[in-house]
N, C-alpha and C positions, 0 to 999 in steps of 0.2 A: 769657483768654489762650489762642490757638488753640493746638496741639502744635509744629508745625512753628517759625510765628513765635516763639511762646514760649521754644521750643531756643534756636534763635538769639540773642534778646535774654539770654535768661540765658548763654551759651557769651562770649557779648560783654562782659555783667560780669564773670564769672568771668575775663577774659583780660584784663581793665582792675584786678585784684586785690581781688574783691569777692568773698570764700569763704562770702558767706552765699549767693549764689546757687548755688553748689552743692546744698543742701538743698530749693530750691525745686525745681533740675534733675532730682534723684535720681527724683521721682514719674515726669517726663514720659519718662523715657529707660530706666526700667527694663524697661520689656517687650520693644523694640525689642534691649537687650541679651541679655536672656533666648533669642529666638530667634534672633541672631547663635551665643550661645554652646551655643543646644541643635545649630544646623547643625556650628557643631566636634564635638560630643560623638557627635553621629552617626555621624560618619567615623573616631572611635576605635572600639578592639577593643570586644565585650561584655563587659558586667560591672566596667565601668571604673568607679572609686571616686572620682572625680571627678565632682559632679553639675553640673547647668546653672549653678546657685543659687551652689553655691561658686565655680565659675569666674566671674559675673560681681561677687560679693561681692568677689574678688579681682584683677581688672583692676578694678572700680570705686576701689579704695583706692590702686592704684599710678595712677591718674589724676588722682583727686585728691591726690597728691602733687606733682604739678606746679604749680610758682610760678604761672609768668604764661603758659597754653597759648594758643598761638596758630590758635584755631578760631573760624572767622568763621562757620560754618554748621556747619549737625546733619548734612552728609553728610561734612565732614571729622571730624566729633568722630566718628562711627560708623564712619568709616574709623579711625582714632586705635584706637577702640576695639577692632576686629574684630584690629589689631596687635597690641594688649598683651595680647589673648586669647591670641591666636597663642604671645605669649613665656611667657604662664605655661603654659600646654601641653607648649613645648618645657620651660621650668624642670622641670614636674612630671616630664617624660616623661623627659628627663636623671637626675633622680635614682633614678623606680623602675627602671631599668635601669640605674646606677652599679655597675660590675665585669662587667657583659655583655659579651660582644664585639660587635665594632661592626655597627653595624644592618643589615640586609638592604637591599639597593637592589631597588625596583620601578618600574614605568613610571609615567610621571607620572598617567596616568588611572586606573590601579587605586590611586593610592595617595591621588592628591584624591577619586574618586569612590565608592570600595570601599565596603560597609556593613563594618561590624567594621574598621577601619584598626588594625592593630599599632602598637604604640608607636616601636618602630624602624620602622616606614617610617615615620611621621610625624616621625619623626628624619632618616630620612635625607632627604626633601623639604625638609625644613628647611634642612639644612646644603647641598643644593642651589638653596634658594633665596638663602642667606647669600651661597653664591657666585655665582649671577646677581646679587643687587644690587652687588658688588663693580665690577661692570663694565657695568651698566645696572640702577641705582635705581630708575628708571620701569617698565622691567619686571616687575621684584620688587613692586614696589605695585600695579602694573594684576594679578596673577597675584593676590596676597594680598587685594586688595579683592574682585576678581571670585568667586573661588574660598571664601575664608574669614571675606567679610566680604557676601558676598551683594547687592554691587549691581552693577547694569546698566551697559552699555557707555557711557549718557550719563550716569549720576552717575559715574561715575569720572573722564569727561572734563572734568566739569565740577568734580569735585574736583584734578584736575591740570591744569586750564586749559591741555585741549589739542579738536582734535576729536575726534570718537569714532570716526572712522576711522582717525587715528594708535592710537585704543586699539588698537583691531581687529589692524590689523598687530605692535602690541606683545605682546596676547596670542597670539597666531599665532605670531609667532617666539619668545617667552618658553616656552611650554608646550613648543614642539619644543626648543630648547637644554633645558630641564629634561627631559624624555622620555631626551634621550641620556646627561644630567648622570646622574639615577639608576638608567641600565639600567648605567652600566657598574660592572663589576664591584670 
């Protein structure tokens, strides 16, 4: 069973309610996670006590908490994934800073792209992204895939069955509404 094909037929049991392929999936999609979640760990501050390992430990178990997911390919389920990374981040990142004042706002490229990213600004992008998807969903996913979940303008498009030059234009205008969302004060 090649990697690629293999994703798929098992993401397809698993979504027809067959939880033993989970176990079979766990081998083939582990590494691919590992380095989705070492790309977040990066962009946090140094010395963060969050390792790669627990953070996919921990999006892997709120995954497989889902009934009956609806992922027909390994570039949604890695999309899926690079999401629920994202929320335990934000979960973590909420709580070691519960009673701080509220997070610093920074530009959006120092704060996707910085080495050592602060826990408030990865809060505050956050809550900037909460509110781009409020009012364009598509954006907030093309921004969150591209950015945190590491894939190219044609897997995105072809996980949002759109072309890859509506991507284009969505992360263009996405990144600039985010830019101004967390420079302002």
């Amino acid at each position: 069973m090649d990697s690629s094909g293999g994703v798929t037929q098992l993401l397809t049991r698993w979504g027809r309610g067959d939880r033993s392929a989970l176990d079979a999936l766990a081998p083939l999609v582990q590494g691919e996670l590992h380095k989705i979640a070492e790309g977040y760990l990066q962009r946090e501050r140094g010395g963060h006590t969050l390792q790669p390992t627990a953070l996919v430990n921990e999006a892997w178990l709120r995954l497989v908490r889902q009934d009956r997911p609806n992922l027909d390919n390994r570039k949604r389920f890695f999309a899926l994934a690079a999401q629920v990374m994202r929320n335990v981040l934000v979960d973590y990142a909420r709580r070691s800073t519960a009673g701080k004042r509220d997070a610093a706002l920074v530009p959006l490229s120092e704060a996707v792209n910085a080495e050592g990213i602060e826990m408030d600004r990865f809060l505050a992008l956050d809550d900037a992204l909460g509110e781009l998807e409020r009012f364009s969903p598509r954006q907030a996913r093309v921004i969150e895939m591209r950015y945190f979940g590491g894939l190219n303008l044609e897997e995105i498009a072809e996980v949002l069955e759109v072309s890859a030059a509506t991507i284009s234009r969505d992360q263009q205008a996405a990144e600039a509404w985010l830019s101004r969302a967390v420079a302002r004060p």
